[in-house]
C-alpha positions as CSV (number, residue, x, y, z in Angstrom):
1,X,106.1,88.8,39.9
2,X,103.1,86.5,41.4
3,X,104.4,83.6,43.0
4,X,105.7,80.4,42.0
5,X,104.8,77.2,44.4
6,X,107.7,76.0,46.2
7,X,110.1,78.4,44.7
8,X,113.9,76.8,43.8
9,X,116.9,79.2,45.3
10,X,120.5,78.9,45.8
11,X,119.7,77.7,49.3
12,X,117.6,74.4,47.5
13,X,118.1,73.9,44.0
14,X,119.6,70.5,43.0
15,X,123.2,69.4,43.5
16,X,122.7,67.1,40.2
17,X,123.6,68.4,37.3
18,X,122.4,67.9,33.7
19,X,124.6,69.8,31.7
20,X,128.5,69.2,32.4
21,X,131.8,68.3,30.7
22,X,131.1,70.6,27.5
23,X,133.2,72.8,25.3
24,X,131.9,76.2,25.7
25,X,134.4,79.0,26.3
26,X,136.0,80.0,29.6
27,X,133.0,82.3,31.1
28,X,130.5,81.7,28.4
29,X,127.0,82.9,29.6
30,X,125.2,80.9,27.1
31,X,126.3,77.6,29.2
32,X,125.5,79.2,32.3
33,X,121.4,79.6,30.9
34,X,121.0,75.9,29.7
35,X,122.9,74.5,33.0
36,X,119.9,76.5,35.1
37,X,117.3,75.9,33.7
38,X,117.8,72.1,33.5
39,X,118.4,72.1,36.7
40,X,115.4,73.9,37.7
41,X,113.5,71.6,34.8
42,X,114.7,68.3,36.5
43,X,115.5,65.1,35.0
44,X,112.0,64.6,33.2
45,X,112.8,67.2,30.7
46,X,113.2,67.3,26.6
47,X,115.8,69.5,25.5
48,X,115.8,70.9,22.1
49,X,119.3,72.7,21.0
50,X,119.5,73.9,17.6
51,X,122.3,74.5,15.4
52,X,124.3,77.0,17.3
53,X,126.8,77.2,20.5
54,X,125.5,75.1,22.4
55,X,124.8,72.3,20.2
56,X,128.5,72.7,19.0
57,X,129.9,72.6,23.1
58,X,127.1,70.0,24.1
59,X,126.9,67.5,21.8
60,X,130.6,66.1,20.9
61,X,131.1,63.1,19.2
62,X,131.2,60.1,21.3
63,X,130.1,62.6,24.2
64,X,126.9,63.9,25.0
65,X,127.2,66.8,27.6
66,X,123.3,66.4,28.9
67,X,122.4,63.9,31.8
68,X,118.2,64.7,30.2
69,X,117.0,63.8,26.4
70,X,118.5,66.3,24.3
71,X,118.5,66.7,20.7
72,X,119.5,69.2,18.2
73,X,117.3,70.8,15.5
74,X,117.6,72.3,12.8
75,X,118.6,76.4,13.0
76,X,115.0,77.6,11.8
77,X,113.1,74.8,13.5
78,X,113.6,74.6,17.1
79,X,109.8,76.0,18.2
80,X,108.7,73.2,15.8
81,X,110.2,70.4,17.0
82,X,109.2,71.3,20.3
83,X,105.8,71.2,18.9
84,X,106.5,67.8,17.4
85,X,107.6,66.2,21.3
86,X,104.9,68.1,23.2
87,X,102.7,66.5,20.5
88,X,104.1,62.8,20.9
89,X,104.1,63.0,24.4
90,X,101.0,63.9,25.3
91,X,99.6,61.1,22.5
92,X,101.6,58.3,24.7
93,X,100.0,59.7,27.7
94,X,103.8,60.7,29.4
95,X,102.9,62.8,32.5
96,X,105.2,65.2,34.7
97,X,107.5,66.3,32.1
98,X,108.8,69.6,30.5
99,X,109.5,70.4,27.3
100,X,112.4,73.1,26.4
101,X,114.1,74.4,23.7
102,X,117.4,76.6,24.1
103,X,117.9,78.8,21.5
104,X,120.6,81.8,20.6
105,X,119.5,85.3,19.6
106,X,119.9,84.6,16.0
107,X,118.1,81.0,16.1
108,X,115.4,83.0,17.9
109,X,115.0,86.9,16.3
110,X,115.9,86.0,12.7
111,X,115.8,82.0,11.4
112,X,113.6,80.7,13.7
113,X,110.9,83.5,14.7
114,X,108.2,81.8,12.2
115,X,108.2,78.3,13.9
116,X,108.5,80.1,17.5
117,X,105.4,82.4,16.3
118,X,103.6,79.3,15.1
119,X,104.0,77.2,18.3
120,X,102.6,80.3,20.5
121,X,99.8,81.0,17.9
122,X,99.3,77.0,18.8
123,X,99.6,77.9,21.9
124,X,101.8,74.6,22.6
125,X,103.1,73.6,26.1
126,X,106.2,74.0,26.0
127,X,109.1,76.5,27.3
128,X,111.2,78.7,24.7
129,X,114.6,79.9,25.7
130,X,116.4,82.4,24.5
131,X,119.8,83.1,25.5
132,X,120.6,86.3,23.7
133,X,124.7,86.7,23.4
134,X,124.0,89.6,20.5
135,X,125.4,87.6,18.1
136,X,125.9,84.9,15.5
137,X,129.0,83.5,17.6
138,X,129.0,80.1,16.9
139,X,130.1,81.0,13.2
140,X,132.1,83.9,13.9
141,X,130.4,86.8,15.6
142,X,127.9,88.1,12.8
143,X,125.5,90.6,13.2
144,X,121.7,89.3,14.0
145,X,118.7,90.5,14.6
146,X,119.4,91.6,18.3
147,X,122.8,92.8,18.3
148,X,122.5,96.5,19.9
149,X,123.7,99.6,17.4
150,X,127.0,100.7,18.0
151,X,128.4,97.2,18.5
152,X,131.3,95.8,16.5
153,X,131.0,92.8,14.3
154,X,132.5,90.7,11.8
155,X,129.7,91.7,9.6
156,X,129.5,95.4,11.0
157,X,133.0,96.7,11.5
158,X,133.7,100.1,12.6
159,X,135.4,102.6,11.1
160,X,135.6,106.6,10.2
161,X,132.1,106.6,9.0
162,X,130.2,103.9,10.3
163,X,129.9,103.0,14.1
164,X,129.7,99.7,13.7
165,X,125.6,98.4,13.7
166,X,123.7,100.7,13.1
167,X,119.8,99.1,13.9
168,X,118.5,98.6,16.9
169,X,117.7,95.3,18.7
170,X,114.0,93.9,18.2
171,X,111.7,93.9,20.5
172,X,111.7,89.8,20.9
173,X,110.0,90.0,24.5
174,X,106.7,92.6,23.0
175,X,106.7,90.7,19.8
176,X,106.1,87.9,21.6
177,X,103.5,89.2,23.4
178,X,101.9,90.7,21.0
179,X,100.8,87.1,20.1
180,X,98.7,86.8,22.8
181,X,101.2,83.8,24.8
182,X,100.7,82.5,28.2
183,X,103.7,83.7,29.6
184,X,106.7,85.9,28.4
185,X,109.7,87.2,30.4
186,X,112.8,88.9,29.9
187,X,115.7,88.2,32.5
188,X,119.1,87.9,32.7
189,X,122.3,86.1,34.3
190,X,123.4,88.8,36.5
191,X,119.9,88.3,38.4
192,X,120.1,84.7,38.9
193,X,117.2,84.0,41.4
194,X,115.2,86.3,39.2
195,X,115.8,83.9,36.6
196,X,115.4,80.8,38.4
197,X,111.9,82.3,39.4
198,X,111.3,82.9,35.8
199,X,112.3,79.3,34.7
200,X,110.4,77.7,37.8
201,X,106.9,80.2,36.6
202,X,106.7,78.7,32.9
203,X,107.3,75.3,34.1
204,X,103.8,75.4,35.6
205,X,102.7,77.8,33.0
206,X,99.9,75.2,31.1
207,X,100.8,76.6,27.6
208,X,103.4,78.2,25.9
209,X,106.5,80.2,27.5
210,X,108.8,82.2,26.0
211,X,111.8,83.7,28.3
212,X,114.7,86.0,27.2
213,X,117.8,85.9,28.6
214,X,120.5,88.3,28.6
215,X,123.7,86.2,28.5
216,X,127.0,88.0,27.7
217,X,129.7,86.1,25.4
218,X,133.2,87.6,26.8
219,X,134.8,86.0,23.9
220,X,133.1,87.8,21.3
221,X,132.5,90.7,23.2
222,X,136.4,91.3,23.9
223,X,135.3,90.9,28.1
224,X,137.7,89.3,30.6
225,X,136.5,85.6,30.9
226,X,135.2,86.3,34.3
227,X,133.5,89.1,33.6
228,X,130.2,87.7,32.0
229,X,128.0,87.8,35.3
230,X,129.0,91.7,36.5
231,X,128.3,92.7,32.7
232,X,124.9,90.5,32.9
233,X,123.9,92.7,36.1
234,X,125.1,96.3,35.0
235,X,123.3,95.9,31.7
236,X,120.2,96.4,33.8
237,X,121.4,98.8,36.3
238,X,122.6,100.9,33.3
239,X,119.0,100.5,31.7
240,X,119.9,99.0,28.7
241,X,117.9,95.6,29.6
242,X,115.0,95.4,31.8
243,X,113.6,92.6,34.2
244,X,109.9,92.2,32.9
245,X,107.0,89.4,32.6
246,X,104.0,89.9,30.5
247,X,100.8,87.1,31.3
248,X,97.1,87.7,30.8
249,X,97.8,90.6,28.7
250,X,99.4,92.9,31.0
251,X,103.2,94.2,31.1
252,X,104.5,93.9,34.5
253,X,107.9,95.3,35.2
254,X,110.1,93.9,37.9
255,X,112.9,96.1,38.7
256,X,112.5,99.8,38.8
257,X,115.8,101.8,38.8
258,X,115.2,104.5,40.7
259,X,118.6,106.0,39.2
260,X,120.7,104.9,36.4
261,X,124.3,103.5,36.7
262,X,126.8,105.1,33.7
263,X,126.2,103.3,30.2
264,X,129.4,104.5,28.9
265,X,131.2,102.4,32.0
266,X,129.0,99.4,30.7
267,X,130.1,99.8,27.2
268,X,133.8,100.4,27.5
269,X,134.4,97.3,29.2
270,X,133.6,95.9,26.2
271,X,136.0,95.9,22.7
272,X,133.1,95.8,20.5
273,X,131.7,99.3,21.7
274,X,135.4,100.7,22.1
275,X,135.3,103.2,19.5
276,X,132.3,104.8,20.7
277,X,132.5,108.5,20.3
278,X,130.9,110.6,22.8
279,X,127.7,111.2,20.2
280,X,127.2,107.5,19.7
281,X,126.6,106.9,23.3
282,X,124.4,110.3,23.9
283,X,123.0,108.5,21.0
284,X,122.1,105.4,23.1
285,X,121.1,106.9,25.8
286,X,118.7,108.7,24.4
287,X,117.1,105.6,22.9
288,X,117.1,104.1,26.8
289,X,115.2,106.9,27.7
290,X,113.0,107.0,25.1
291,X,112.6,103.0,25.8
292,X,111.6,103.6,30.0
293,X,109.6,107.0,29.6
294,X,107.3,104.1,27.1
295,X,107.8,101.5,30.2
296,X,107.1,103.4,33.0
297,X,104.2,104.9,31.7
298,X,102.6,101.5,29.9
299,X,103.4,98.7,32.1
300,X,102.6,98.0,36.1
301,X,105.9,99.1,38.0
């Protein structure tokens, strides 16, 4: 990763907070992205939330749960309406600000890829979120777009003959490169400095930003509620995530495992992969392999 100026760490980051008193779920990792990078984003930031979790945890009626301007969109249009501030602002002439939008894997993969792909073809300054939980879990833990095969949900249940999902997750981080953007990333919650790193980057990036997240939802993952962090971290130890940035059209890859930890630990802890069979996971292994032989032998290690 090239450097950020004046890079943020545990050590410096603010003590204020911008995100508190909200309804999320014991260990939700969803909460744990938008209370980062707002404080990495500082005060002088417009949030866009749309239709999801955390619009249902942060904004409560007569309670708003955000210290910043926040709003909520509408499900599909969250990479609009960020077009629609950046736009505003910059016509009134507003200077040292950010503009984010927070978004869930569905909001981000399925309903709302067209405005998100608009915005970068723009190429828009703002900063895209996506917090990716593998499901819709706000309205009862539906498959979407990025929910991995094998996993159990109320839309793909498991049984005798079916394993539960049976697609694979989209390839959000290269599709948005593929656009051409200013900055993409993929990160995750178990590498928290990584993240912050990540967060502090596109806030300087003059353009558009898109980062993805990995943030684990214990409650619809059948997890213990503490657990969200060690899963977030293991998930790339395992290989089935990876720590990369792409910017001025190269694929950069920040963490190298120089030897796997087990998958089938990482997915046992988990209900929704319980009923794995040994083929299933040979099955996904397979497919992380055939995902890092393309990595290692494409992008800068």
């Amino acid at each position: 990763m090239s450097k950020v100026r004046g890079t943020i760490n545990a050590g410096n980051i603010t003590d204020k907070e911008f995100f508190y008193g909200h309804k999320a779920c014991a260990g939700c990792g969803g909460s744990i992205v938008v209370r980062l990078v707002l404080k990495v984003l500082g005060e002088r930031t417009f949030t866009v939330i749309p239709a999801g979790c955390m619009s249902a945890v942060g904004f409560v009626y007569p309670q708003l749960c955000f210290a910043n301007n926040a709003i909520i969109s509408t499900f599909a249009g969250t990479a609009s309406m960020l077009s629609g501030i950046a736009a505003g602002a910059k016509a009134l002439g507003l200077k040292d600000y950010h503009v984010v939008g927070i978004a869930g894997d569905g909001g981000t993969a399925d309903i709302g890829i067209q405005a998100l792909s608009g915005a970068i073809d723009r190429g828009d300054k703002i900063i895209y979120i996506c917090y990716d939980n593998e499901a819709y879990m706000n309205t009862g833990i539906q498959k979407s777009g990025l929910t991995p095969y094998g996993a159990k949900t109320t839309t793909t249940p498991a049984g005798d003959n079916i394993p539960g999902t049976l697609t694979q997750k989209k390839n959000m981080f290269e599709i948005v490169a593929a656009h051409g953007i200013d900055y993409a990333a993929t990160a995750s919650i178990g590498y928290i400095q990584d993240f912050i790193n990540k967060i502090q980057k596109a806030s300087q990036v003059d353009g558009t930003s898109y980062i993805h997240v990995f943030a684990p939802c214990p409650t619809g993952w059948g997890a213990p509620l503490d657990s969200a962090i060690d899963i977030a971290k293991e998930v790339v130890d395992c290989g089935l995530w990876y720590l990369a940035e792409y910017e001025n059209n190269e694929y950069t890859l920040n963490k190298n495992p120089k030897k796997f930890t087990s998958v089938e630990e990482y997915l046992k802890k988990q209900s929704r992969f319980k009923h794995l069979t040994k083929e299933d996971i040979d099955r996904i292994i397979i497919s992380r392999d055939k995902k890092w032989n393309l990595i290692r032998s494409k992008w800068s290690c």
